[in-house]
Every structure is written in structure tokens, then in C-alpha cells.
C-alpha positions in Angstrom: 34.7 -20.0 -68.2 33.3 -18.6 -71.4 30.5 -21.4 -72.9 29.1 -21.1 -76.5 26.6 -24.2 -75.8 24.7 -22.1 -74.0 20.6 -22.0 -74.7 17.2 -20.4 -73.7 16.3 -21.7 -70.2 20.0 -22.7 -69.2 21.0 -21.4 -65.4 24.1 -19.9 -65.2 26.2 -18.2 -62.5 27.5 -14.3 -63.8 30.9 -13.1 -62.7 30.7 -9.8 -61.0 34.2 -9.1 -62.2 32.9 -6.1 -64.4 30.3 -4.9 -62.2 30.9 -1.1 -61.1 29.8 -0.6 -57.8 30.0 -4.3 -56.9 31.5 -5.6 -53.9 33.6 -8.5 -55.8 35.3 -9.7 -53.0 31.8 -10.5 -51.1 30.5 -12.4 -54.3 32.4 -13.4 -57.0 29.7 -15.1 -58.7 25.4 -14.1 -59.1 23.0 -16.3 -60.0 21.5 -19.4 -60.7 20.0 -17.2 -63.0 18.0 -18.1 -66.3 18.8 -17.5 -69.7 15.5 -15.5 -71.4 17.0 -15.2 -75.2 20.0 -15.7 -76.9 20.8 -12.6 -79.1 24.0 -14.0 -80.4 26.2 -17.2 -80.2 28.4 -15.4 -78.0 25.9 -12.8 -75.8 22.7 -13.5 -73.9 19.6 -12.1 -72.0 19.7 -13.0 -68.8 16.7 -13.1 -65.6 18.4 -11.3 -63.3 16.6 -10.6 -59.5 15.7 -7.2 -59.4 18.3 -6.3 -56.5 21.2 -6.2 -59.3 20.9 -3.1 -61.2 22.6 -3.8 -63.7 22.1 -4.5 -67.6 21.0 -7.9 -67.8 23.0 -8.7 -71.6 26.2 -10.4 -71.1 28.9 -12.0 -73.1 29.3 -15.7 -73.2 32.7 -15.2 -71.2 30.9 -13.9 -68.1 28.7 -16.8 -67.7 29.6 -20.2 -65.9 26.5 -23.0 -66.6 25.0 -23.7 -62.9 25.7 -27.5 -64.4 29.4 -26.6 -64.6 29.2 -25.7 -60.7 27.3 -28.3 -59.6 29.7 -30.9 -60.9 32.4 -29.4 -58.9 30.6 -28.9 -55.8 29.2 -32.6 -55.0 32.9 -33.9 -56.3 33.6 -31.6 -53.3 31.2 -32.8 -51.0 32.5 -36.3 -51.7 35.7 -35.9 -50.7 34.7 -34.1 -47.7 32.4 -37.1 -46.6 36.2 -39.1 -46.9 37.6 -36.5 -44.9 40.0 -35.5 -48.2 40.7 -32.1 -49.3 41.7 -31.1 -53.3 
């Protein structure tokens, strides 16, 4: 899920999987949430609501572009208008 085409003002989803304290079966996934700076190729700043207390500087591994998700969900709300499952 990792992306290294990732730039400033990109919306991404974060996967909780490394969050301590995080209920990861409730959501397995935070965001949209904006990209502020890029501090590497492979970690970035990210706009996190204030809610998650957590540091907001992750690796490019824990991020998933919003774009990426949106794809999948309209080809999944095309099929359901067909009454077809994946």
C-alpha cells in the first residue's frame, strides 16, 4: 500500500495498524487527511484532526492515496447498482 508518488497536498488514508492504544478493529484506516510536507521520498507530515494523538510523520508504507480508495469504491458501487458482488 506503500506509495513513493506521493506530494504536498495529496489526501491519503493512514493505517492504524501501528497505532498503540488504537481500536484497529473499529477503524482500519484514518483519514482523508492532507499531506503538509514531504520530509523524505519515503516519510511525510501529515494534517491529522486533533482527536488522534498521535505523531503526525509517517512512512510512505502507512499511507494509501484517498485516489487509490476512491477507485475501488465507485467500481464497488457499480457493481452493486447491477446487483454483482466481487
Amino acid at each position: 500500500m506503500g506509495n513513493t508518488e506521493l506530494e504536498v497536498g495529496d489526501l491519503v488514508f493512514v493505517i492504524t495498524a501501528n497505532f498503540k492504544g488504537f481500536n484497529k478493529l473499529k477503524e482500519k484506516f484514518i483519514g482523508p487527511s492532507k499531506i503538509v510536507e514531504k520530509l523524505s521520498n519515503i516519510s511525510y507530515r501529515i494534517e491529522l484532526p486533533v482527536k488522534y494523538q498521535v505523531h503526525n510523520v509517517f512512512h510512505s508504507s502507512l499511507l494509501s492515496s484517498s485516489y487509490e480508495n476512491d477507485s475501488v469504491m465507485s467500481l464497488v458501487e457499480l457493481l452493486s447498482m447491477f446487483n454483482l458482488q466481487l
